[in-house]
N, C-alpha and C positions, 0 to 999 in steps of 0.2 A: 488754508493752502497746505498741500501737501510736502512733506520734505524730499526734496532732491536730491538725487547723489550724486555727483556732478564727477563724473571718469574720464572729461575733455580736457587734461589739462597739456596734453600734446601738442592742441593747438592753440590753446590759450589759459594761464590760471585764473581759477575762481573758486572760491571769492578773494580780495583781493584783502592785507590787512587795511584797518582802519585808517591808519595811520596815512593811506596812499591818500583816499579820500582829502582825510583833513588837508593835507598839504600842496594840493590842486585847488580846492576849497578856498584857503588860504592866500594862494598865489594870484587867483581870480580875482577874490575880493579887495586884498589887501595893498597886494603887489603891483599887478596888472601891465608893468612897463617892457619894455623893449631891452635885452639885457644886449650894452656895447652900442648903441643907438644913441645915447646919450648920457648926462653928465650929473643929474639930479638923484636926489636922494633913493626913488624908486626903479629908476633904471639899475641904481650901483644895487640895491637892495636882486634883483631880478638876475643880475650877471653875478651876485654872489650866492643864489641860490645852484643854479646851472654850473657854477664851480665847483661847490660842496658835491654836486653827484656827477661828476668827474673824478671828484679825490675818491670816491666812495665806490665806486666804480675801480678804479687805481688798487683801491686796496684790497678789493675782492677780488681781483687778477693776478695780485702782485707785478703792479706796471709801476716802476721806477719815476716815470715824467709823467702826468695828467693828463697833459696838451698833447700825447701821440693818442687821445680817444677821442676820435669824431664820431658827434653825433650824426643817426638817422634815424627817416621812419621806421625802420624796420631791419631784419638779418637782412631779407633779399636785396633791401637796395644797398647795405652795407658789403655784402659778396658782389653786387655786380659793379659797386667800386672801385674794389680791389680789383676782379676779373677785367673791366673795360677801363683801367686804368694803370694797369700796371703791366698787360700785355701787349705785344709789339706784334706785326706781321711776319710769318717764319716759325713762330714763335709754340714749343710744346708742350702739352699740358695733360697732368695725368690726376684724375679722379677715381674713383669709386663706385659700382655699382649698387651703394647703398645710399647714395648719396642722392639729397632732393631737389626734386627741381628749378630749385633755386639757384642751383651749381648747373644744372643737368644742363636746361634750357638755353642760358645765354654761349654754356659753351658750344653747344649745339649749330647756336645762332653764329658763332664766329668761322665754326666749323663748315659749314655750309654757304659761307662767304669767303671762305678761304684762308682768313685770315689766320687762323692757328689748328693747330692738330692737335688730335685728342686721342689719347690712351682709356682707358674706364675699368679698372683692375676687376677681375671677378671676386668675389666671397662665396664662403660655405652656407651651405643652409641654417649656419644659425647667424648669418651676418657678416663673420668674420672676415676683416681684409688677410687677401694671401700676401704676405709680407714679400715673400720668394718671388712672386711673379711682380709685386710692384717694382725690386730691384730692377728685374729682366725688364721692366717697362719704360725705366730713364735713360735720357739721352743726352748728349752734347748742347742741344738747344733745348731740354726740358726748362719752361723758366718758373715753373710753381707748380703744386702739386696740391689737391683741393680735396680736403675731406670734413665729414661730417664725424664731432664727436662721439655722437650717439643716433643709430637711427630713432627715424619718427615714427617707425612702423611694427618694431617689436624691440626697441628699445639696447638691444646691442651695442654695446663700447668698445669703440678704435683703442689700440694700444700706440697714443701721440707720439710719448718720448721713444718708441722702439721705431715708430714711423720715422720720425724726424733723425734716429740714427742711422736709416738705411738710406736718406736721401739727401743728408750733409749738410750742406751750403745751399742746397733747393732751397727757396722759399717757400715755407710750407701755409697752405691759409686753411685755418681749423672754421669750420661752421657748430657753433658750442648752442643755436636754438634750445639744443633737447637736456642740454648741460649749464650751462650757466644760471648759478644760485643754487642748485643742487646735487653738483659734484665738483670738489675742488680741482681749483685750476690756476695754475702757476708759471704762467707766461716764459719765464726764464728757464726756470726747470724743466714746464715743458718743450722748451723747442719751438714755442710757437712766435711764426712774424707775423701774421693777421691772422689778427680774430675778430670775427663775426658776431656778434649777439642780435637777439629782440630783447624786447624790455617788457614783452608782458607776457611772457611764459616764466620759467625759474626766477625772474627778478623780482615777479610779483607786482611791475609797473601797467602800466596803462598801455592799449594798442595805439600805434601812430609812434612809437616810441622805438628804439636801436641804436647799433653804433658798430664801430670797427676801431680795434687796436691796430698803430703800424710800428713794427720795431722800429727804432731809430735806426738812419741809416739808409731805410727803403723809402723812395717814393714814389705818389702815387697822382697818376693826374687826373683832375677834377673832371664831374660828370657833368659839375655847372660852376656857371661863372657867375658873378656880382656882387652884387653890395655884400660887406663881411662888417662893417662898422670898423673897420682898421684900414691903415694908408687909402683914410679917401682922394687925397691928391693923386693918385695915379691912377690909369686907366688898366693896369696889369692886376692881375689877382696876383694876391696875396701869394708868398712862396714859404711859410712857414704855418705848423700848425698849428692848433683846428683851423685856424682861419681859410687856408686854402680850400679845406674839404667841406666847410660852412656855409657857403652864398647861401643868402638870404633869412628868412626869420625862421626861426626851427618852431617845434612843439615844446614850446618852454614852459608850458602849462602840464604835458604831459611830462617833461625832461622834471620839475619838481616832484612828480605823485613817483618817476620812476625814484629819484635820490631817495624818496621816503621809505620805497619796495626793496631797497638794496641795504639801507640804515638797518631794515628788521634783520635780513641776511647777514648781518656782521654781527648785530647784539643775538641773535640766537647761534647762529655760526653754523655754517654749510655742512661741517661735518656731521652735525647732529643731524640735520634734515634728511642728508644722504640715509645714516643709520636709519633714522625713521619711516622714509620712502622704501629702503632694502626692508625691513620690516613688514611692512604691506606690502609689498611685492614675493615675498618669501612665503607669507601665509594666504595669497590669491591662488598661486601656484600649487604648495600642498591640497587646495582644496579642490583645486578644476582641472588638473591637469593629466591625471588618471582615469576621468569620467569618461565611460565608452561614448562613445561620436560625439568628440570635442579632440580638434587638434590643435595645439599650441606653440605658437611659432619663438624662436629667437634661443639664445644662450637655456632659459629654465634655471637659472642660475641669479640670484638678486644682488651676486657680489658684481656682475661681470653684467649688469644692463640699468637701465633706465628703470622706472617704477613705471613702464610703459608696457603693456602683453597684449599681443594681435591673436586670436584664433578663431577658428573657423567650426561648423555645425557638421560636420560627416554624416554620412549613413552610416549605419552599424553594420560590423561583418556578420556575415551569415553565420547562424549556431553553428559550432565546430572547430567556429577556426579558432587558432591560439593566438595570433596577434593581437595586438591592442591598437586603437587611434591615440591614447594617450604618448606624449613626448613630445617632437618637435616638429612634429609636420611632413616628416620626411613620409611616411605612408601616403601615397595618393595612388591606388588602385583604379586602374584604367575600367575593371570588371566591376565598380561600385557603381550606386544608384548616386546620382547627382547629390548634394550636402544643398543643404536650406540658406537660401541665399543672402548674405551678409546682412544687404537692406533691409530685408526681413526681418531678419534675428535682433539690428537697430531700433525697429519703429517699435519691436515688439518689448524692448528691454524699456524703451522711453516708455510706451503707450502704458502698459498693465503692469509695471515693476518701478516706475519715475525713476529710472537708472539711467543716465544723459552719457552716451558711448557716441564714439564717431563709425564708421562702418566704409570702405570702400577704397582706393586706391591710394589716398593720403597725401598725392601727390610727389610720390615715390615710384613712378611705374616697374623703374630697375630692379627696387627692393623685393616686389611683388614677384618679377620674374625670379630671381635669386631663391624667394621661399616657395616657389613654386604652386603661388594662390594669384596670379595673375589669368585672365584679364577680371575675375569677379572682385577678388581683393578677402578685405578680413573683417572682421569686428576690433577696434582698438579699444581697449581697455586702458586709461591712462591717469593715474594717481598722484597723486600732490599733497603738499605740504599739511596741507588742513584736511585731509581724508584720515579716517578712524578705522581703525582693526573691526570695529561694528558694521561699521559700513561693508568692509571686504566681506566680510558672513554675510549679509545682507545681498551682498550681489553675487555671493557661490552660489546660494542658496534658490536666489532667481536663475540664477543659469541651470542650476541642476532641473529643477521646473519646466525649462524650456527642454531641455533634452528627455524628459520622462514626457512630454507633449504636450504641456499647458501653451492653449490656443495664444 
């Protein structure tokens, strides 16, 4: 079998460490019980696995109490907690055009029922939120203000604590998908009242996996109700957390493999990874990013984004001209011959180069419009923890191939 380079880590990490394995492994064979369900040796053993990566989780955020982190399946259903629980009728809300549909959709949805209004800040063509116009955007009844860390589309990083200082006592809710485990994040410091994660992108856990921070203080009402394993004599849920935000039986199989994915994150330590991901992101760039008919989206900058780079396949200018396609993308010549279509460029990088890219709209439509590769979209190139500097030669190398014409 042939080795794969695996550049999907946007939408999910892989490979995962060992150690995730063993301790779902573990949890299956060993464990197996219902953690808060009951009173016996293996139940307690189940509820004290599921605690550990709560604390572990706690400590990788710098969150003070454990119990403000409910778990969920995933960031979306953790964002659309927060969003369809915390907002009222009347009620205004201000996003981001770089922001995923995970944000985009539900508020979309309340919008077109009426129920709240919605702002959507613009950005620059390399991502950036206009800080200036999000001020101009707040209102009297604004009651939270919803952004994405890092886009998912070329990688781009919010500036939280400057955000969080234009918008005060807003609650602000941070979506960290594209950040959490591989860019520090400091709950306090930053400003942040809800955070959002998944658990098998930067954490390195297993899909079926997520959660939300709620600062103390704020609450949030449940999306479901029932059994919590806590005050079964009452017919009321729970009004204290996790329990309120927990009905029913989680992924406590996946919630063990993710404490294991988050255990590695703390003995190797976020910052090191960062460096190591800015590192392969730094030298992807130097190598691709000059080549005639290749335009590259986002910041170009490895301090200031994601180990995540979208670009797309241009035509070449006509002999003469002095321009270049190389930079940010901003070039898109109405007089140009169509660019090779993203899909393409995909099947072509998997089929005859085993280079595994994502290719197409990301589910970020606004991001697309913003960088100005909407409605075809980009090639995403997206780097992770266990990607090698050989690897990145390996895949300039295929791209440079593709742009000199190899079928």
């Amino acid at each position: 079998m042939k080795k794969l380079i695996y550049l999907d880590n946007a939408a999910t990490s892989f490979p995962k460490p060992p150690r995730v394995l063993e301790a779902m492994t573990r949890f299956m064979t060993e464990v197996g019980a219902n953690p808060g369900r009951a009173g016996h040796r293996l139940a307690k053993e189940a509820e004290r696995i599921v605690w550990h990566t709560r604390e572990s989780l706690a400590r990788l955020f710098h969150i003070a109490k454990p119990e403000r982190i409910v778990f969920s399946l995933n960031v979306t259903e953790a964002i659309n907690t927060v969003l369809l629980g915390v907002l009222k009728a009347g009620d205004h809300v201000v996003t981001t055009a770089m922001d995923h549909n995970a944000v985009l959709r539900p508020l979309e949805f309340m919008r077109k029922k009426g129920h709240v209004s919605v702002d959507i800040v613009p950005c620059d063509r390399q991502g950036f939120l206009d800080l200036d116009v999000l001020k101009q955007c707040l209102k009297k009844n604004t009651a939270l203000v919803a952004v994405n860390h890092a886009s998912n589309v070329c990688g781009t990083l919010q500036d939280i604590r400057a955000i969080k200082g234009i918008i005060g006592e807003i609650p602000l809710l941070v979506d960290t998908a594209q950040t959490a485990g591989c860019v520090p994040i400091d709950v306090e410091r930053d400003g942040i009242d809800f955070l959002a994660f998944t658990g098998h992108k930067g954490l390195l856990g297993p899909q079926g996996t997520g959660g939300v921070y709620i600062r103390e203080g704020l609450s949030v009402r449940p999306l479901k109700r029932g059994g919590t394993g806590s005050v079964s004599e009452s017919l009321d849920q729970p009004d204290f957390l996790p329990d309120a935000l927990e009905s029913g039986t989680q992924n406590n199989v996946g919630i063990a493999g993710l404490g294991a994915g988050v255990d590695y994150l703390l003995e190797r330590g976020v910052a090191d990874i960062m460096k190591h991901e800015q590192a392969l992101t730094a030298a992807l760039l130097k190598k691709i990013r000059h080549l005639p008919g290749i335009s590259v989206y986002g910041p170009l900058d490895a301090t200031r984004q994601t180990a995540t780079l979208s670009l797309t396949f241009d035509s070449i200018l006509p002999d003469g001209e002095d321009q270049s396609l190389g930079g940010c993308g901003a070039i898109n010549l109405a007089w140009m011959e169509e660019g090779r279509d993203p899909g393409e460029i995909g099947a072509l990088l998997n089929d005859s180069f085993d280079i595994l890219v994502r290719a197409g709209l990301h589910c970020a439509p606004l991001a697309h419009k913003v960088l100005g590769t909407f409605p075809e979209g980009t090639i995403r190139l997206s780097m992770g923890v266990f990607n090698t500097l050989e690897e990145v030669a390996l895949v300039a190398e295929a791209i440079q191939r593709i742009v000199e014409g190899a079928p």
